[in-house]
N, C-alpha and C positions, 0 to 999 in steps of 0.2 A: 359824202363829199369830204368833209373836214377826215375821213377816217384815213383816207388814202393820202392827208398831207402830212401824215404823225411818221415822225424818222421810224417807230417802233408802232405798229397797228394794236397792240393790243396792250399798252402800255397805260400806267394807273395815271399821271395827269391827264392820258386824254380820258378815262373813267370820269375822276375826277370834274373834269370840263362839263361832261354831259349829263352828270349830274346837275352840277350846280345851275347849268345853263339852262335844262329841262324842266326845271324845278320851277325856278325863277318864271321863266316863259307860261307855264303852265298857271301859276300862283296868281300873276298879273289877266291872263285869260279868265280863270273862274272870277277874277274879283270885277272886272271892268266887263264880263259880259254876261253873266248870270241874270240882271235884270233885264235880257231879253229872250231868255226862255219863255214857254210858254209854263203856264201854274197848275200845279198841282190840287186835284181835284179832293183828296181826300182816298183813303180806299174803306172802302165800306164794311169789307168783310173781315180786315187786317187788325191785328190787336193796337189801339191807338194810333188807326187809323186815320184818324179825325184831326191828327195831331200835325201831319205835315201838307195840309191843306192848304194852299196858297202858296205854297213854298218852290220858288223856279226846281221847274222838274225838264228832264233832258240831257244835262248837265254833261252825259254821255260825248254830245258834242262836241265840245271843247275838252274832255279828255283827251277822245281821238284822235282828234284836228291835231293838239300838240305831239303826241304823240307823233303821227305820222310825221309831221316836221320835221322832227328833231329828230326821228330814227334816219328818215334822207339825208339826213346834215352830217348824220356822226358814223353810221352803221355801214359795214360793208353791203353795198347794196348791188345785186344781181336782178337776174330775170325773174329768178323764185322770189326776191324776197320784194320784189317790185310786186307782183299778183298776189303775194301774202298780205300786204298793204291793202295792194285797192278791195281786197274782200274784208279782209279785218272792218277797211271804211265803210263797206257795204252792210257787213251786220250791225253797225252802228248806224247808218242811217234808214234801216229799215226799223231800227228801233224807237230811232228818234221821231219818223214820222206817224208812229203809232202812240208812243208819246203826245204828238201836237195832233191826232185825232179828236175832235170831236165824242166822236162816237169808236171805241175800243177795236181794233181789227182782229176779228173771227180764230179761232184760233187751229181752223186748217189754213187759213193764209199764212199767219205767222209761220205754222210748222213747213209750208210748201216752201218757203222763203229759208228761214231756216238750214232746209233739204239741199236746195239749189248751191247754199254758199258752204256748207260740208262737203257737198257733193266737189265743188270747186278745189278747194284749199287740200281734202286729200289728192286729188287727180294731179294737183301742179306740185304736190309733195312727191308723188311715185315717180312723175316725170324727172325730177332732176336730184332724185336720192334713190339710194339702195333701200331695197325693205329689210333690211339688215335691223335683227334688234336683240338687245342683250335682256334674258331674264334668267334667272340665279346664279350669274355668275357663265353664264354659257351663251355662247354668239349660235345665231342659225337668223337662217335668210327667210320670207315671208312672199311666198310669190305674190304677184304686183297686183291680179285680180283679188287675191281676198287681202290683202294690205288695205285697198281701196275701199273695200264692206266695210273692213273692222275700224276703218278711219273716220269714216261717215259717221260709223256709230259712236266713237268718239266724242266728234267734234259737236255730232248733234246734240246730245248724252250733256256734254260740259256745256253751250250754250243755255239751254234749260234748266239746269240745277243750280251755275252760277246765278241764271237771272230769277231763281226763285229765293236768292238767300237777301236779295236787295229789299227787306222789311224790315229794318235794324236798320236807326243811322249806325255809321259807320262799319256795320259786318259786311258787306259785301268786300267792300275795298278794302279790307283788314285781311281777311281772309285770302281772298287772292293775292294781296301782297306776300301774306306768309308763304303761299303755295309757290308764287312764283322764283321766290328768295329758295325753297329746298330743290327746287326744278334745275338752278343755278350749278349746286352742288354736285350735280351726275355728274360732270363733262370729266373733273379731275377722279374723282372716285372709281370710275370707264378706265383709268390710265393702264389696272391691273389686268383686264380683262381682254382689250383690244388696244389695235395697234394707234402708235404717239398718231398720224397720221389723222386716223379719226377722232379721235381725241382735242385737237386744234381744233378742226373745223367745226365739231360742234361745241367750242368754247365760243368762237367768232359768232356762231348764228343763234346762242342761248345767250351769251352774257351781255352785248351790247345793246341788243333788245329790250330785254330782259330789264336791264337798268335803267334803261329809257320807260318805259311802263312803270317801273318802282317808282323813278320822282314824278310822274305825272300825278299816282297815285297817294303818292305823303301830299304834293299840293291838294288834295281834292277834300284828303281827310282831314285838313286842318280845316274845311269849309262843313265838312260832312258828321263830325264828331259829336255827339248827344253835348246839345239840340243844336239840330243841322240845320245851315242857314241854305243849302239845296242841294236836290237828289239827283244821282246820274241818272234812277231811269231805263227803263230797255236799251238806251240807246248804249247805254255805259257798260249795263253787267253782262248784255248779247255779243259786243267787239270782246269784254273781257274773258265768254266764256270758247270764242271762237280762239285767243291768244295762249291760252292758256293748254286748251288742246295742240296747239302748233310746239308748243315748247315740250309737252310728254314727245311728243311725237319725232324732233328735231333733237331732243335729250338721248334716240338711241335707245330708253327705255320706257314704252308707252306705257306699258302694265303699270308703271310705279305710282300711273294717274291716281291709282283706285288708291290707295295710302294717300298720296301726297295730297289729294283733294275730298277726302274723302268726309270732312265734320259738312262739308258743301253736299257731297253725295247725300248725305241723310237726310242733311238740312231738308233741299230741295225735293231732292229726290223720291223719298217715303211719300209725298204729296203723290208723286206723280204715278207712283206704284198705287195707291190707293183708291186713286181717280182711274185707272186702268181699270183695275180689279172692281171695281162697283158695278161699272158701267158694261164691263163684258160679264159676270159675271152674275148679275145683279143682287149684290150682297149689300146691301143696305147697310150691313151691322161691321162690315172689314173695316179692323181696327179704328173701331168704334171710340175707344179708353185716349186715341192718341189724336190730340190736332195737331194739322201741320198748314206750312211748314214749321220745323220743331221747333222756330225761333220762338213762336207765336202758342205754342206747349207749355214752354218754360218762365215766359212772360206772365200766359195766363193762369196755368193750372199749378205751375210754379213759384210764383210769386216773385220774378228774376226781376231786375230792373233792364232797363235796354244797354247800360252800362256792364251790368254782370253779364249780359248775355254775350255782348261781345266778347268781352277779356275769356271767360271760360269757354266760349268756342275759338278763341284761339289758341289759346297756352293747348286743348286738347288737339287742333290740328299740327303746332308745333311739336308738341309730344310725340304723338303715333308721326311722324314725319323723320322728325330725324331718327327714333327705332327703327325704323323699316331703310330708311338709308343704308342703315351702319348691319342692318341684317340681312337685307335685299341686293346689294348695289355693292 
């Protein structure tokens, strides 16, 4: 709304505005309604586990919620970027009510849930973009049926891995922040490679968003930061890993996901390769030497604090982040 009243749409006081205003809105959100989440049970199997028990969990909520706000308010917003909302809301509130379970929901529902809302956000992607996508430096087109596979895989892929790295106050949201901040960078870097044309418009649909998710996420971490006074929750890092795939995706350069998210990739991820492989496999003993997720390695067998664990996984994802920019892109 407010984007279409700025003499100049992509001009830094209205940046500027949306920050400040997103921030604010968001800061006053987590303070004035966190004490009615529902609380934190403890996780049992989690390294100091024990430790955020009682603690409003969900938090995810009121991320989103502001979020979506203030991207209607500020963001050029269309038909795509309207169905990218209401699903983004979707995998946050499929989070959030698994959160306020009682009892844990199974985790082929999750993943069928999951399915359904990748399955959405690529489909409404193909419909109103080209599968046009730049990797080393060379443009070539993706026809719309396997755009649609490899998008799924995507979005599902980042859903999961982000919401395995939410064991660490403050890494989940540190993390994505950083990812989403290099995700940023593509649009002007693209300038060399494709034409000014494309280049604008995915300035308009990466960076306003994009900075609306940054301040909702600085308010969250001043709440979230070792020792966190409460956790987003499925509800938080499922919207964040569905958002995050949308912006590889809308950046023009989806491959650059695997760099640009990738201390997440391991994080998470290695759990879930290892949970595959046992279980089809029946290898008892696959990687045996390594617990995960990795946070929960370095805590334990490491001796990290929850403080070192964040800062070193992030300075590594900002690292291999901007190399693969300035080598990739």
């Amino acid at each position: 709304m407010i984007y279409y009243l700025s003499e100049d749409n992509s001009d830094f006081p209205l940046s500027a505005v949306l920050v400040a205003v997103t921030f604010v809105l968001a800061f006053i959100g987590f303070k004035c309604f966190a004490k009615y989440l529902p609380k934190d049970h403890g996780r049992e199997f989690a390294v100091n586990g024990a430790l955020s028990q009682g603690k409003p969990r969900g938090a995810g909520i009121i991320l989103v919620s502001v979020f979506t706000l203030c991207s209607a308010l500020f963001t050029k917003m269309s038909l795509e970027q309207v169905i990218n909302l209401v699903l983004i809301y979707a995998a946050m509130m499929t989070g959030f009510l698994d959160d306020a379970a009682k009892v844990p929901w199974g985790e082929l529902k999750k993943g069928l849930l999951d399915l359904g809302i990748a399955a959405g956000m690529a489909i409404n992607f193909v419909a109103h973009n080209s599968g046009e996508v730049v990797l080393f430096g060379k443009t070539f087109e993706i026809p719309s049926v396997i755009y649609v596979i490899l998008a799924i895989g995507l979005i599902w892929m980042s859903i999961n891995v982000v919401n395995c790295t939410d064991g660490v106050d403050g890494l989940c949201g540190t993390l994505s922040l950083v990812s989403i901040l290099l995700f940023m960078q593509i649009p002007a870097l693209l300038g060399s490679v494709v034409d000014i044309e494309t280049v604008v418009d995915s300035t308009v649909n990466v960076r306003f968003p994009s900075l609306v998710m940054i301040s909702v996420l600085a308010a969250y971490l001043w709440f979230n930061c070792s020792p966190s006074l409460m956790l987003m929750g499925d509800a938080g890092s499922r919207a964040l890993g569905v958002f995050i795939a949308l912006m590889a995706m809308q950046s023009r350069h989806p491959f650059m996901f695997i760099p640009l998210v990738i201390v997440m990739i391991l994080d998470g991820g290695l759990g879930l390769v290892k949970l595959t492989v046992r279980r089809v496999l029946h290898s008892k003993n696959f990687m045996d030497g390594i617990r995960t997720p990795l946070h929960d390695h370095a805590r334990k067998l490491k001796g990290w604090s929850d403080t070192q664990v964040v800062i070193r996984f992030t300075l590594l994802q900002l690292v291999i982040g901007l190399v693969s920019l300035y080598l990739f892109v």
